[in-house]
Each structure stands twice: as C-alpha cells, then as structure tokens.
N, C-alpha and C positions, 0 to 999 in steps of 0.2 A: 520610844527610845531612839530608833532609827532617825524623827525628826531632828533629835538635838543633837545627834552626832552628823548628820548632814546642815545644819545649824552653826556648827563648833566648825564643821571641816570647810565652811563658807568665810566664816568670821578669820578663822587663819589664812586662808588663802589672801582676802583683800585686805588683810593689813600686812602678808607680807610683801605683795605687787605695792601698798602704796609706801612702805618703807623703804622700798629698793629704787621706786621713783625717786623720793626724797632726797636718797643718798645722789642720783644721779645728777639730779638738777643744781645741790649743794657741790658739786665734783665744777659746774659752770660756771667758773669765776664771773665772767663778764655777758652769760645770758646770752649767748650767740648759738646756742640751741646743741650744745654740746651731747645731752641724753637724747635725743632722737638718732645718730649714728652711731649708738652703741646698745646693743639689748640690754633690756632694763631687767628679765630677768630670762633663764635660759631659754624657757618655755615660750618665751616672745617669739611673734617672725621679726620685729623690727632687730636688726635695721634693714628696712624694705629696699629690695633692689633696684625699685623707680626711684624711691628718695635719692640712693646713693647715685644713680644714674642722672636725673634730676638736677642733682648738686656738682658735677662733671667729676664724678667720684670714679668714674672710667678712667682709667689709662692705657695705654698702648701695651698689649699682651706681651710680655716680657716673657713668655716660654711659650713653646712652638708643641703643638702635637708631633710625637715620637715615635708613637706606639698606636697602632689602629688595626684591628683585627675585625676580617669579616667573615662572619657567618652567611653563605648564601642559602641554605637549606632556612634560615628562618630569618633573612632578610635583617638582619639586626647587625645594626653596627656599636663594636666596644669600641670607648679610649679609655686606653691603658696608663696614660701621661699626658693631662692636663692641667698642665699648673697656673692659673693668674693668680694675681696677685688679691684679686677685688673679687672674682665669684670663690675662688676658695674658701674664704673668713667669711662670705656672705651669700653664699648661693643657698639655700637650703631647698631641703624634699618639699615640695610641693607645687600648688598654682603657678610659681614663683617662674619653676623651670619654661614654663611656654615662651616668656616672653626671652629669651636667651636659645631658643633651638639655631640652629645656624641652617641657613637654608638648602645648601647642598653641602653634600661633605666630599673631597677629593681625596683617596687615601694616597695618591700620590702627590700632594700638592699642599700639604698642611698651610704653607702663608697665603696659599686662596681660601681655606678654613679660616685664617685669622682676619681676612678684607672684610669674609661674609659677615665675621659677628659681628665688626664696626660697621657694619655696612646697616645691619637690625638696627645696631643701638643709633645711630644715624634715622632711621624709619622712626623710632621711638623719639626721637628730639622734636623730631617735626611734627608728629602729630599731639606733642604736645605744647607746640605754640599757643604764644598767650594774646589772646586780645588786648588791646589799648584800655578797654575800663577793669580787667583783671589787671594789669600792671599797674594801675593806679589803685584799685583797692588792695593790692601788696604794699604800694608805696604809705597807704594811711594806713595799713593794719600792723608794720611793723612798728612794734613800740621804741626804738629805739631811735628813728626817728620823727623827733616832736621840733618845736618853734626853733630850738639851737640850731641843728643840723639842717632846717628847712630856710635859716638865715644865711649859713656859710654856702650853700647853695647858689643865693643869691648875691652873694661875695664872691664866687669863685665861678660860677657860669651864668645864673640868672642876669648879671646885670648886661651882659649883651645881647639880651632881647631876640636870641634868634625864635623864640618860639612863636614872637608878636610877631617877629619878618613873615613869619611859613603860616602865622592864622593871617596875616594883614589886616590885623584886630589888636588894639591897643588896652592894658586894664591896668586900672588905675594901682590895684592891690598886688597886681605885679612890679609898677615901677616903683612903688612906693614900700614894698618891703625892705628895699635897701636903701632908700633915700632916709624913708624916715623911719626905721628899722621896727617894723607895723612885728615879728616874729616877737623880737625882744620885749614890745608893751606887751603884747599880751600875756608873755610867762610873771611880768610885773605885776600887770594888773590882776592876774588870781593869786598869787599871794599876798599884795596889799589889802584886798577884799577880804581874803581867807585872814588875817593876822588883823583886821578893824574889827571882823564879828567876833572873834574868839575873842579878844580883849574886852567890847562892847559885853560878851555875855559873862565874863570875869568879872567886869567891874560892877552889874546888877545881879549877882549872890548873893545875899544877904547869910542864906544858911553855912555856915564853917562847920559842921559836923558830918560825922560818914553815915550818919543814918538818919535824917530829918522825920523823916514820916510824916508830912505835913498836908499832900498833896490830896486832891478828890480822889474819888475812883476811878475817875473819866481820864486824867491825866494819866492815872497808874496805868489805865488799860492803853492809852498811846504809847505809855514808856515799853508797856511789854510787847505788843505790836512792832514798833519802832525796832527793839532790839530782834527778834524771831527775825525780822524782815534783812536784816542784816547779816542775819546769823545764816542765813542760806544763801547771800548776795556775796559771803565771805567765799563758801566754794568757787562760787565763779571767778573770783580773784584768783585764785590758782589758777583755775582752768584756761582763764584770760591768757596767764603768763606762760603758761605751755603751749595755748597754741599760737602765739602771736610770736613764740619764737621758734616755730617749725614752719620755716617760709623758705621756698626755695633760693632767693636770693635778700640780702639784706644790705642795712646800710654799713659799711666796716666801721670795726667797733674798734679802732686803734685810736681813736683820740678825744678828749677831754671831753669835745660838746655831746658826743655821741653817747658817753656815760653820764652825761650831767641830764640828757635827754631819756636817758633808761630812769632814775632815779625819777626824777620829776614823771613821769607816766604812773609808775607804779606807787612811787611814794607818796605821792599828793591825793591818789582816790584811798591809800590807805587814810591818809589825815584826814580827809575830807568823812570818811562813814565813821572814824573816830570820834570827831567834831561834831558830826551828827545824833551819836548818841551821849555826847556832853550835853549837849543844845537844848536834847526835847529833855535830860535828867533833870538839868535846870529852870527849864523853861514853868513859866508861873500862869500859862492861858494855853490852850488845845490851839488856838489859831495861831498863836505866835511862833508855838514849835512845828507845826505842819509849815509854817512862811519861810522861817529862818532853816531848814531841812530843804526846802524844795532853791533857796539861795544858796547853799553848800552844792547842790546838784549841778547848778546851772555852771556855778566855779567850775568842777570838775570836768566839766564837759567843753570848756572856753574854747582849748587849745585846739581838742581835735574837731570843734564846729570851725574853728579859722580854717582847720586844712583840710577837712572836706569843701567849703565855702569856696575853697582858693582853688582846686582842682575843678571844681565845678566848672569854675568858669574857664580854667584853662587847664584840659587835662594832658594836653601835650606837656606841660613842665611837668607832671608826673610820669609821661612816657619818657621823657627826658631822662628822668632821675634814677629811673628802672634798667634803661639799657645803659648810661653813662657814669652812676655812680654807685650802683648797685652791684655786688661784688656777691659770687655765690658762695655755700657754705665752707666747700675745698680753701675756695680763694682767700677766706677771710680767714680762717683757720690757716694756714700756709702764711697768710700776713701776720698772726698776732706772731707764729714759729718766727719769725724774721726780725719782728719788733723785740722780744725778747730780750733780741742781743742790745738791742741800745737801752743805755743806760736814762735818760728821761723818761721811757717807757713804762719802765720797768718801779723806778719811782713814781709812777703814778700808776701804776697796776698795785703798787705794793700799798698806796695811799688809800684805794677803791675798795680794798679784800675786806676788811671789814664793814664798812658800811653795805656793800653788797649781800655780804653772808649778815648782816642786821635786817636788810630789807624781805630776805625772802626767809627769815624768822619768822620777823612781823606779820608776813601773809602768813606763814604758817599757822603762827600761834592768834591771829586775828580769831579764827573760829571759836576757839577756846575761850576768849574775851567775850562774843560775843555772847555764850550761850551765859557764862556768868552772869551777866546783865540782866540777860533775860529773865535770871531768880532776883538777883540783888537789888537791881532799881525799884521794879513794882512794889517790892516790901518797904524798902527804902525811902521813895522818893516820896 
C-alpha cells in the first residue's frame, strides 16, 4: 500500500513540475529563454543567481544599508534594511548565499558595503570568462541562429574580412558566403531534397487505404522499430529546445531572419522524423526504408554541418559573433520591451504568435504521435 501511494505521490509531482514547465515555455513567445528567469514552480531554486548574474541581471544597488546592528558578545553582524532590487525577488536560503557574502562590512560606511558587493560580483564575471572554442560552441548551439542570421552577418560585418586580416589566412567559404550566398543554398537545398523525396514517395503508393496490411513481418518489425526509436528521439526534442535556449548570451531575436532561423531548426527536424516515419510506413523493401531514413538524416543535419565546418576553419568569426553581435538575455529582453513600441515589430510579432505556439505544439504532441504509430503501423502496414 505504501508503494503506490509513494507511486501516486511520484506520478503527481512530475506531471505537475512538467505542466507548469509547459505553461512556462508557451508564456515565450519568441523562445529567447524566457522560463529560465522565472521559477517554474515555487519549490524551484531557479531562477539561479549565476544565471541572473551571468545575464548582467545585476544592477547598481538602488537602496543603501540603514540599519546595522552589532552584536560583539557573539560576533554577528545583523542588516536590518537591505533592499536590492535583484537579490530580494532572487536571493534565496541556501548555497546560493556564499557567493553574494560581501567581504568586509563597515557599519559606518554602508557605500563601501555596496563597492564590496560589486566588487564579488565583478570577481564572479571573471572567473567566468569564456574561451574562444566555448564562445563558438554558444555561437552553433543557439538555435536561433542558423544559415539566415549567419548570411546577414556576412552582409553586415563578414564581408570586411577583418578576421582573414588578424588570421593572414584567406578561406574560400568565408569570401564566398556573401559573394555567392553559400548560407542561403544551403537552407534551399534541404528543402528542395526534403519536398523531391516526400513527392518521389507520394507518387510510388499504390495503397489508398488506412489499413493495408500487406507488408512482411520483417518490414512490420522496422516499422515498429522505426517508430519506438523516434518515439524517445521525440523527448530530446524538447530537451533540445530548452536547453539551447538557456545560453548566456544569444543572437537578438528582433528581426525577421532570426525567427525564420528559429522555425527552420526546430521545424524542419520535426518534418524531417515526420517524414521518416511516412517513409519506412510506405516503404515496400527493408533496404530502401533504412536508405531513404538515413537521406532524411543527412537533410537535417546539412545546415548545422555548414556551420560547424565554417567555424572550423575559422573560429575567430564565431568569436566575432559572440562578443559583437551577441546581446545577453537582460539585453535582448530590454530590446524586444523597446521594439514593442514600433509598430512593424509588432506586426510581425503578431504574424509569428501563432505559428510559434503551432511549432512548440507540434513538439509537444510529437510524442504522442509517435507512440500511436508504434501500435498503428505494425498492424497496419
């Protein structure tokens, strides 16, 4: 009895943590990692005070200690009146406090109290500097930006080649991203390839019915394979999209390519393990559906083999992109508050709201399809 009430008291906890996620991530119109600076549920420590620190969620102590009374019989110092603005809403009981002690405290001298803390959180910045090949794996982990934003880049600062001056190294895939706009084929060429297979395997159907039942065994047992394999490949797609948007700094998300670059990351591996389990349902041979699956693969992976390939060879245009166009989470939040007011913006914030809340549906309810398949096809196909 005790099992299944420690069973029941398991099952309600994780779906109520993963509901109040849900809610949180659907509250982030534009995926610029909104549920990470707010607790997801009370019992959370997030929102962590390195994150917020991290993100220059710090500001200048806007109230002064007032009140300081000392105990010398037990060595203990109280404040009686400390108000910021950012460890009040965020400091909480625990581990948390060490990294916020202030190093000496002056009871006559409270704004040398407030140098000391900036002066910690200052010690804390620094020792969280980041290497050249960490700034470049922020620059390829944020999904936001892909081939669009890594074109306008080279519109708007790559093509003066200071990176070739400071390597005195010349590459071909750098001058030629903007010459012959090497970003833009490639978001062409997977969907040209992605829209020739799906057609190619449209047009060799023969079955019109919802339940053929026609196939071997062998096939059934790829088709159930195929989908199981999917059907847990589908969490990671969540997991993907949460954590690729709790990145300290990103690309700002105020304009057109930057969203057309969200969509296309997330949207295209949803099509793409969609596509895949049409593929093998239809598919009339074990080698053609393992062929035309591992083709859908290679698609999905085009974009971001270009821009690890491209950093490769020159990761300075990703250190580039990190300290010059990379805007932290405060910054970019504070931008979209700004954009707001203009009226184009806003028009296309209002054009994105739906297809956005459709995309992170789709990941939603992906799982859900998946496990369907998993019954439906084998019998079916």
């Amino acid at each position: 009895m005790q099992s299944v009430k420690n069973t029941c008291f398991a099952i309600k906890n994780n779906i109520s943590l993963l509901t109040a996620h849900i809610a949180a991530k659907f509250r982030d119109d534009l995926l610029i990692g909104t549920e990470h600076s707010h607790k997801i549920i009370p019992e959370c420590d997030t929102p962590q005070v390195a994150f917020l620190t991290n993100n220059h969620h710090k500001r200048t102590i806007s109230s002064t200690i007032t009140t300081i009374r000392v105990n010398n019989e037990n060595n203990n110092i109280e404040n009686n009146d400390i108000e910021n603005n950012d460890i009040k809403n965020n400091y909480t009981n625990g581990d948390d406090k060490k990294d916020f002690e202030f190093e000496t405290i002056d009871i006559n001298n409270p704004e040398n109290n407030k140098q000391n803390f900036n002066k910690n959180i200052n010690k804390q910045n620094v020792d969280n500097e980041l290497t050249d090949d960490e700034k470049k794996e922020i620059v390829i982990a944020d999904p936001k930006f892909g081939m669009f934003s890594l074109f306008k880049y080279h519109m708007t600062r790559g093509y003066k080649n200071e990176v070739l001056r400071k390597k005195n190294a010349v590459y071909c895939s750098h001058i030629f991203s903007s010459i012959a706009f090497l970003p833009l084929i490639i978001f062409i060429a997977q969907w040209s390839m992605y829209i020739a297979l799906i057609a190619n395997q449209i047009d060799n159907y023969d079955n019109h019915t919802l339940c053929p039942n026609s196939a071997s065994w062998k096939e059934k047992l790829i088709m159930f394979g195929a989908c199981g394999l999917y059907f847990v490949k589908s969490f990671f797609l969540w997991d993907n999209l949460t954590d690729r948007t709790r990145l300290n700094k990103m690309i700002p998300a105020t304009d057109s390519w930057t969203m057309l670059d969200t969509f296309q990351e997330f949207g295209f591996n949803l099509f793409v393990y969609g596509a895949n389990i049409w593929i093998v349902f239809v598919g009339d041979s074990v080698d053609s559906m393992v062929v035309d699956c591992l083709a859908m693969e290679f698609l999905m992976n085009l974009d971001n083999e270009f821009e690890r390939m491209y950093f490769e060879y020159l990761p300075e245009a990703a250190v580039d992109i990190y300290d010059n166009v990379f805007i932290t989470y405060k910054e970019n939040y504070d931008l979209l508050q700004k954009k707001n007011n203009n009226c184009g913006f806003c028009c296309m914030h209002f054009l994105t709201f739906i297809p956005f809340k459709l995309l992170l549906t789709s990941l939603l309810l992906f799982p859900v399809f998946c496990f369907f398949m998993m019954i439906y096809s084998p019998i079916c196909k």
